[in-house]
C-alpha positions in Angstrom: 29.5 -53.0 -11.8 29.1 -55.6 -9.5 26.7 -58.1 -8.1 25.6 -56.5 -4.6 27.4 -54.0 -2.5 30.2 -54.0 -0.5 29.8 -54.6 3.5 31.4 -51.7 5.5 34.2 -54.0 6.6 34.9 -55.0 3.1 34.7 -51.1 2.0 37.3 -50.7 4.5 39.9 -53.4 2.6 38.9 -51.8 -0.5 40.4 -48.0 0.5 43.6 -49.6 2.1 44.0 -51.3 -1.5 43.4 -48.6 -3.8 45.1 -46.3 -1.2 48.3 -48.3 -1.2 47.9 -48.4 -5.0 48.3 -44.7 -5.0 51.0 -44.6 -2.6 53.3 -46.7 -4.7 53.4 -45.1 -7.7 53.5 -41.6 -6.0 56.6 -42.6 -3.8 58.5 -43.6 -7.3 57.8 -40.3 -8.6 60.1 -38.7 -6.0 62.3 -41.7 -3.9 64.8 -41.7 -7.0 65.7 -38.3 -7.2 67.5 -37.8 -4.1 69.8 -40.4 -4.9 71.0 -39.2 -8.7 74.5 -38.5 -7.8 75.1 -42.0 -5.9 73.5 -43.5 -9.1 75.6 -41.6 -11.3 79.0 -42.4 -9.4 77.6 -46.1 -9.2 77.5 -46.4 -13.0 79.8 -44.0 -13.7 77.4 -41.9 -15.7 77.3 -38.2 -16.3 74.3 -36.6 -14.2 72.2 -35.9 -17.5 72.5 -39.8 -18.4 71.5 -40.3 -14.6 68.4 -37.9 -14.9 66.8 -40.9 -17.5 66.3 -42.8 -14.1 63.3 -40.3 -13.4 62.2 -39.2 -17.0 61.8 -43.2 -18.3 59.5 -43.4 -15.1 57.6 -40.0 -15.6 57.7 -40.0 -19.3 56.1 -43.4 -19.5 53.4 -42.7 -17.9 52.7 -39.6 -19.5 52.5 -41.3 -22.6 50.6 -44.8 -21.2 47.9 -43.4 -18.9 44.6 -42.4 -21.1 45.5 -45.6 -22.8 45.8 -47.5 -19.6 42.1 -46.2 -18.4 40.7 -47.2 -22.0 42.2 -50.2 -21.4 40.5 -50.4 -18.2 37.2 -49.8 -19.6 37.5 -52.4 -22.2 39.2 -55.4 -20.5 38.1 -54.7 -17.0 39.2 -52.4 -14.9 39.6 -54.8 -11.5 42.1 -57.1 -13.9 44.1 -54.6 -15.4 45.0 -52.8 -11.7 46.1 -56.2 -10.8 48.1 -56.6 -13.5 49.6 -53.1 -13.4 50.2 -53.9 -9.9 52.1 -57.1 -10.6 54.4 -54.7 -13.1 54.8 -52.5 -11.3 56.2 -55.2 -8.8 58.6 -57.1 -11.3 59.8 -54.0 -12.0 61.1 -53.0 -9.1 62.6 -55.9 -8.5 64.3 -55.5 -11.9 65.5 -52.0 -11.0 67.2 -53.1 -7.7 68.7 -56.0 -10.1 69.7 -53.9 -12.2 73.7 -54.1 -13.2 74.0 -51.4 -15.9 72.3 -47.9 -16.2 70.7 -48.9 -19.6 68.9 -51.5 -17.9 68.1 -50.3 -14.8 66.0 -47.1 -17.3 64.9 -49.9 -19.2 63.1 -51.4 -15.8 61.7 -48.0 -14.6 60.2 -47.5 -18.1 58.9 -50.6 -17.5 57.5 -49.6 -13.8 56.4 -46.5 -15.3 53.7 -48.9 -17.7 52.8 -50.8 -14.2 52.1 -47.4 -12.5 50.2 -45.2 -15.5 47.9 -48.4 -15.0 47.9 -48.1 -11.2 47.1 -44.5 -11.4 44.8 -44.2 -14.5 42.1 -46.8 -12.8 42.4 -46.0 -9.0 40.1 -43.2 -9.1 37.6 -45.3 -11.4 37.5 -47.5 -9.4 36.4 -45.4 -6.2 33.1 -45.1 -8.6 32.7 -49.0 -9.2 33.1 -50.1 -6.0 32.5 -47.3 -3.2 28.8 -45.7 -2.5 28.2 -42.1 -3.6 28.0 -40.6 -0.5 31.7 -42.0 0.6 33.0 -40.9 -2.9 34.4 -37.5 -1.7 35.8 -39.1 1.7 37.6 -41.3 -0.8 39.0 -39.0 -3.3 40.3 -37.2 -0.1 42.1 -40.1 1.3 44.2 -40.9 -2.1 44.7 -36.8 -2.5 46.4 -37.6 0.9 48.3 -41.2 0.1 49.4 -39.3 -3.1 51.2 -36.2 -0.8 52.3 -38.6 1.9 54.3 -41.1 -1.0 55.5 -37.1 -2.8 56.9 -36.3 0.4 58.1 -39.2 2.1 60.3 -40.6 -0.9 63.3 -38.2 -1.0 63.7 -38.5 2.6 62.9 -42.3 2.3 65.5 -42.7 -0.8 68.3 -41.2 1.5 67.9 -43.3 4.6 67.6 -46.4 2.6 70.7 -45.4 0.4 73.0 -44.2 3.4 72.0 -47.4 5.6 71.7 -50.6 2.9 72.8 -48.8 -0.4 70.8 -47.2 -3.8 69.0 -50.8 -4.8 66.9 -50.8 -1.7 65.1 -47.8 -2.6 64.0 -49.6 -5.5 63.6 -53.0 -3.8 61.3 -51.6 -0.7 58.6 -51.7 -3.2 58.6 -55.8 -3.5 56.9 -56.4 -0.3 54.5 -53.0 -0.8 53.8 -54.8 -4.4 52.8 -58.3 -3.1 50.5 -57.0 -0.1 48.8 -54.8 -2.4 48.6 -58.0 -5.1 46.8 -59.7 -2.1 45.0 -56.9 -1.3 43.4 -56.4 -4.9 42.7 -60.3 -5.4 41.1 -60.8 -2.0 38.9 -57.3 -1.7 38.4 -55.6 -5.1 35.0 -57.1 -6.2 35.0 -58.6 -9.6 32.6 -57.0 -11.8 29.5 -58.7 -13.6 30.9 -60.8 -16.8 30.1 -58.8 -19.9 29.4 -60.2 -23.6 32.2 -61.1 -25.8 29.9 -58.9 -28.7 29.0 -55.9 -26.3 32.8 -55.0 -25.8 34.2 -52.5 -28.1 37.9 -52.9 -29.6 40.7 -51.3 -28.9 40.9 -47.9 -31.1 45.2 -49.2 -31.9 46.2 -46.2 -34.2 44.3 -43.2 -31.6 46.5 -45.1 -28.8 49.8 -45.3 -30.8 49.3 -42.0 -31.8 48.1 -40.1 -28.4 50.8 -41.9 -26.9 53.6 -40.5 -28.9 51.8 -37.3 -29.3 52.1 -37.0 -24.8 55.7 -38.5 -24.9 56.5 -35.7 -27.7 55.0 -33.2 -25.3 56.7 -34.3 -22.2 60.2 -34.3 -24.0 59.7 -30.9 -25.4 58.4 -29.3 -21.8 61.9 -31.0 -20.1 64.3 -30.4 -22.7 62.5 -26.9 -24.0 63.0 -28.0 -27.7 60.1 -26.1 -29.6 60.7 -28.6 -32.5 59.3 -31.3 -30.7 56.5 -28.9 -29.3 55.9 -28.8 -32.8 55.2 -32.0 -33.6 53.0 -32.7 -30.4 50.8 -29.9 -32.0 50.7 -31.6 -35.3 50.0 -34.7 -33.3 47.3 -33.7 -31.3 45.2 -32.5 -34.5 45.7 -35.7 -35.9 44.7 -37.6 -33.2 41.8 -35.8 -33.0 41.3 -36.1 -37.1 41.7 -40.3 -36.5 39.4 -40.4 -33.2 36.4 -38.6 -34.9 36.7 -41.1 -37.9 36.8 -44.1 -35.2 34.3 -46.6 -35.0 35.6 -47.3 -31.4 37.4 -44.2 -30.4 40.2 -44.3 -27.6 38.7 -41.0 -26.3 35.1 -39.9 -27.6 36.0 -36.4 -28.4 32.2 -35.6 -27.6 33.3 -36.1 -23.9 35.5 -33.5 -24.3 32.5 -31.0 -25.4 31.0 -31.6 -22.0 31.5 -28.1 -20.7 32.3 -29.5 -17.0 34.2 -32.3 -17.9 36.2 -30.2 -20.1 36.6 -27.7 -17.3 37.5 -30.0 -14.8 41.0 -31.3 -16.7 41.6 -27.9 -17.6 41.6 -26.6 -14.0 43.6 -29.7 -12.5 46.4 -28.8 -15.3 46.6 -25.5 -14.4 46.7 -26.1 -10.6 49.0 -29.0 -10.9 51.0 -26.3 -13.0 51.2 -23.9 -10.2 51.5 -26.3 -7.3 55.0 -27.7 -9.2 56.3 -24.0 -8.7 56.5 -24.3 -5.3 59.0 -27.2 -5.5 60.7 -25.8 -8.9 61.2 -22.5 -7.3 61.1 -22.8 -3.7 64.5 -24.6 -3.2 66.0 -21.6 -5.0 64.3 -18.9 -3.2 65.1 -20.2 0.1 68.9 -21.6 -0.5 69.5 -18.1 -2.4 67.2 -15.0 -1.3 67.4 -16.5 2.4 70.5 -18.5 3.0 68.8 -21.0 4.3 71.6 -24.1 5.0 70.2 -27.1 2.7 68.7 -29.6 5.3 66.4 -26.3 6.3 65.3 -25.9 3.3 64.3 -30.0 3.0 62.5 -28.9 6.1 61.1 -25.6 4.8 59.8 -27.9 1.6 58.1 -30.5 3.8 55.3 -28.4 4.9 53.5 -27.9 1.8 53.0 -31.4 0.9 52.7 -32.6 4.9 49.7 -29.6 5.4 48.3 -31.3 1.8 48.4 -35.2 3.1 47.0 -33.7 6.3 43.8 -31.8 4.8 42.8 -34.4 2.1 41.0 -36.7 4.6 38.9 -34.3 6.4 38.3 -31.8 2.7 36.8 -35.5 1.5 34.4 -35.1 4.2 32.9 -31.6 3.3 32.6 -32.6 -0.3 30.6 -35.2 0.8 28.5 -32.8 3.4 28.6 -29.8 1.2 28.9 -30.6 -2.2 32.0 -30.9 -4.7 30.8 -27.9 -6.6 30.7 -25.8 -3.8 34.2 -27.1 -2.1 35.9 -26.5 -5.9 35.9 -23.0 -6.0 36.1 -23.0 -1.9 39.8 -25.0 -2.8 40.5 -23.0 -6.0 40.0 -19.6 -4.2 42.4 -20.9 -1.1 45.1 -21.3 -4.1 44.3 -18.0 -5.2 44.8 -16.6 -2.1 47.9 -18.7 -1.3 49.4 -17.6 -4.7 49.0 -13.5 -4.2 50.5 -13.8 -1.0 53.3 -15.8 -2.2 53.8 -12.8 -5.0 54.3 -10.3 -2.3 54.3 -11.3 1.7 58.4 -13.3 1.7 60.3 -10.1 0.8 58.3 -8.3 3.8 58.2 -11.5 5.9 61.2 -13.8 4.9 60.5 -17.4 6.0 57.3 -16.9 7.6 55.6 -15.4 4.7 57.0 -17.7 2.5 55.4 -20.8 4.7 52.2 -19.4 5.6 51.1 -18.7 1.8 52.7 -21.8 0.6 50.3 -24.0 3.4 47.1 -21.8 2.1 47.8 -22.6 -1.0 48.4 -27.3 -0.6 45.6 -26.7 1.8 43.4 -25.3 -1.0 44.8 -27.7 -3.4 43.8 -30.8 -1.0 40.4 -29.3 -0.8 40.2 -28.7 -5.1 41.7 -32.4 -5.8 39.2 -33.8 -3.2 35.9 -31.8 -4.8 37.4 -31.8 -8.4 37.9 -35.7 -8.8 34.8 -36.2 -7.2 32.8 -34.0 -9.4 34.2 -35.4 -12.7 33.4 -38.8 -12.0 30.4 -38.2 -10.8 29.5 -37.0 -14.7 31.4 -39.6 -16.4 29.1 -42.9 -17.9 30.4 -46.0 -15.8 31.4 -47.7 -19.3 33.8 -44.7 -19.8 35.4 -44.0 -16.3 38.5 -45.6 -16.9 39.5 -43.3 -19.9 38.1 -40.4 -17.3 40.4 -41.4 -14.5 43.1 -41.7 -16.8 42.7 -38.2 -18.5 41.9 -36.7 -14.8 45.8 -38.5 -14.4 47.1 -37.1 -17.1 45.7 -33.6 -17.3 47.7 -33.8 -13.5 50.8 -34.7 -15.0 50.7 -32.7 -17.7 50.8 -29.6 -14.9 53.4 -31.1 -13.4 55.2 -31.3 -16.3 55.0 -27.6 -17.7 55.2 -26.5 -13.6 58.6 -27.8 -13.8 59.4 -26.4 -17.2 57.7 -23.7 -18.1 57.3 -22.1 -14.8 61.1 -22.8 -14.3 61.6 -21.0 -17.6 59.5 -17.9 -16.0 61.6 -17.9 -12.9 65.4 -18.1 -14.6 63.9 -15.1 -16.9 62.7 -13.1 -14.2 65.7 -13.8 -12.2 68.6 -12.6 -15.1 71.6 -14.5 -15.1 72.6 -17.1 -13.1 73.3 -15.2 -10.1 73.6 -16.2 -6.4 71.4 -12.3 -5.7 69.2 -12.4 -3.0 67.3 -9.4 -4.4 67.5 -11.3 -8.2 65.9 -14.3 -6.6 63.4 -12.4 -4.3 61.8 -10.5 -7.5 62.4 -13.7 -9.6 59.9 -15.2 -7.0 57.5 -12.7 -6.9 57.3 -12.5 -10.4 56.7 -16.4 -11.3 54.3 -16.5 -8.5 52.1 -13.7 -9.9 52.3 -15.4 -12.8 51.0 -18.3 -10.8 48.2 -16.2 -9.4 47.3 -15.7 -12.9 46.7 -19.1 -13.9 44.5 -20.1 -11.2 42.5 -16.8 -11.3 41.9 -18.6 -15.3 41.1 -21.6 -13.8 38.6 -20.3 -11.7 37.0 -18.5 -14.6 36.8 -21.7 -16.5 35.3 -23.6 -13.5 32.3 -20.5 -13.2 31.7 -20.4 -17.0 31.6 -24.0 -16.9 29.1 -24.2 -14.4 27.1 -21.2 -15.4 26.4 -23.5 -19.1 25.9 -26.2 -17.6 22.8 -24.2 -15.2 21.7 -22.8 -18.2 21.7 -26.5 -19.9 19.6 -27.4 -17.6 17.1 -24.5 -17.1 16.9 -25.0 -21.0 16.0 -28.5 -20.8 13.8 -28.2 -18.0 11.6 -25.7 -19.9 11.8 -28.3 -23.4 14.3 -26.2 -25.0 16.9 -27.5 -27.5 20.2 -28.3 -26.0 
């Protein structure tokens, strides 16, 4: 924590920081892929060598961000954003450098490290440096940063390429890198100095192990090989097995017991899972079932992530007014409802009813991350938030990940072969998105048991009662 409050002016620096940290790392995610086939016919790669552009990026920071957050906790959580920052920087730089393929995945690896840091300690640091009641406000305003950098970078990555050529989509994060430096060393308070004997060490085997237990994970949900599942199984139960014989555990597994906390990652994997569909699936719905002409269906694609960078701002607003546990199941019902529709209204309605439950459901999703983020760090101890906001990350990515896989996997099963069918591709749809209907309908169960233990925690303890 720090010495005395922020002013209001200075709260004001502080969001445009930590917002332009989240906008960085989110416009990476997507800026590449766009330009894949000019990469590959610039190395003369094959397209699957040219996919290790975005997997190095998204698979290191898979594997790097509960680390990063710990990290955070234990070496300070204002230093190591800077420093991430600064990598993420040099990165870039390298990438748009770059003269062979092997080194320019080498550098987005490398940006990847920069941004799980970025990401794992921008929502702690909302909590360290932001008043409670501007929390929610907050978490709405990056929810929005994070969907304006998610949508703007494919259309971004092909101006930049088809006016001043593939570096520049790399290099247009130098300048965003050294305001943001400035930005984090002039505004981000620096936190009260802390004893040398009062820090705990860095649990080293729990973060080699988690690490290559995620990067396991993430390599078996893109490449669908079950052997590698495998051993992210046998690695989870040994991380676990190491952590709770840890004098100074990388994640206390008690957190984890915490019926809300616990509830809260599980219900931003499953959304994150279900909100991936729509970009998985979409394209082929709309290109196939509709014959929509491709730069229609970039159009089409748009609305979901322009309606979410729209809402998160003013769904902030009512978590603060109206509480985040209220404005939860508000957003996680919207998805719900978003969802159904989407697994029945587009073979009735065609385009519109594929838009108008796909902008229910971002809207509810805006209004979920908002009230969900909030919520969680609301619970967490201050001397733990980092590892929090890094799990909160990664339980995100980790829905992203099996959106793009497993949900993918649902969708080419439903559909049959690979055939160009409208009617193949319409139930293909219909059936991945009832599926997807599913999985929030479990979330929200896991969000009202969650809270109905946690009520009864409380009544218990109010009337003396073990807990």
């Amino acid at each position: 924590m720090t010495d005395t409050p922020p002013t209001a002016a200075a709260q004001r620096w502080i969001l445009a920081c930590l917002s332009l940290t989240t906008l960085m790392p989110s416009l990476d995610t997507s800026i590449a892929n766009a330009g894949l086939p000019t990469l590959a016919q610039a190395f003369g790669a094959t397209f699957a060598q040219a996919q290790w552009i975005v997997l190095a990026y998204l698979l290191t920071i898979t594997a790097a961000i509960v680390s990063a957050g710990r990290l955070g906790d234990l070496l300070g959580r204002r230093r190591l954003l800077v420093a991430g920052i600064a990598l993420f920087t040099l990165a870039s730089l390298a990438c748009g450098l770059a003269p062979t393929l092997a080194l320019l995945i080498a550098a987005r690896a490398l940006q990847g490290l920069g941004a799980a840091a970025m990401l794992a300690l921008t929502v702690a640091m909302v909590g360290e440096t932001l008043p409670k009641d501007r929390t929610g406000r907050a978490m709405g305003l990056l929810g929005t940063m994070s969907a304006i950098g998610t949508t703007l970078g494919p259309s971004l990555g092909g101006v930049l390429m088809a006016g001043l050529g593939w570096r520049t989509i790399f290099l247009v994060n130098v300048p965003l890198g050294l305001v943001n430096l400035w930005l984090a060393r002039r505004w981000l308070p620096r936190p009260l100095p802390t004893a040398a004997a009062a820090r705990p060490r860095l649990d080293m085997p729990g973060t080699v192990l988690l690490a290559a237990t995620l990067a396991a994970y993430a390599l078996a949900m893109t490449s669908r090989h079950f052997g590698l599942l495998a051993i992210a199984a046998a690695g989870l139960a040994s991380f676990a097995w190491v952590e709770s014989r840890s004098g100074a555990p990388l994640v206390r597994l008690a957190m984890l017991r915490d019926p809300a906390l616990g509830a809260r990652l599980a219900a931003s994997a499953l959304v994150a899972t279900v909100i991936m569909t729509t970009l998985v699936v979409g394209p082929f719905y709309l290109a196939r079932a509709l014959g929509l002409p491709a730069a229609v269906v970039g159009v089409v694609l748009s609305a979901g992530p322009l309606v979410s960078a729209l809402t998160g701002a003013p769904a902030g607003r009512l978590v603060d007014r109206l509480g985040a546990i209220r404005m939860t199941f508000i957003g996680l019902l919207g998805m719900l409802g978003g969802a159904a529709a989407l697994a029945s209204l587009p073979a009735r309605l065609g385009i519109a009813g594929y838009v108008g439950p796909v902008v229910v459901m971002t809207a509810g999703y805006a209004t979920f991350q908002a009230a969900n983020n909030t919520a969680l760090m609301s619970r967490v101890d201050a001397a733990q938030r980092g590892v929090a906001s890094g799990m909160l990350s990664l339980a995100r990515n980790l829905g992203l990940i099996t959106g793009a896989s497993a949900m993918g996997a649902v969708f080419a099963a439903a559909t049959g072969a690979a055939t160009a069918d409208p009617a193949a591709v319409a139930f293909g749809l219909r059936a991945t998105f009832a599926v997807g209907a599913l999985l929030i309908a479990l979330a929200l169960a896991i969000a009202a048991r969650a809270r109905a233990l946690v009520r009864r925690r409380a009544a218990g303890a109010a009337r003396g009662l073990p807990v």
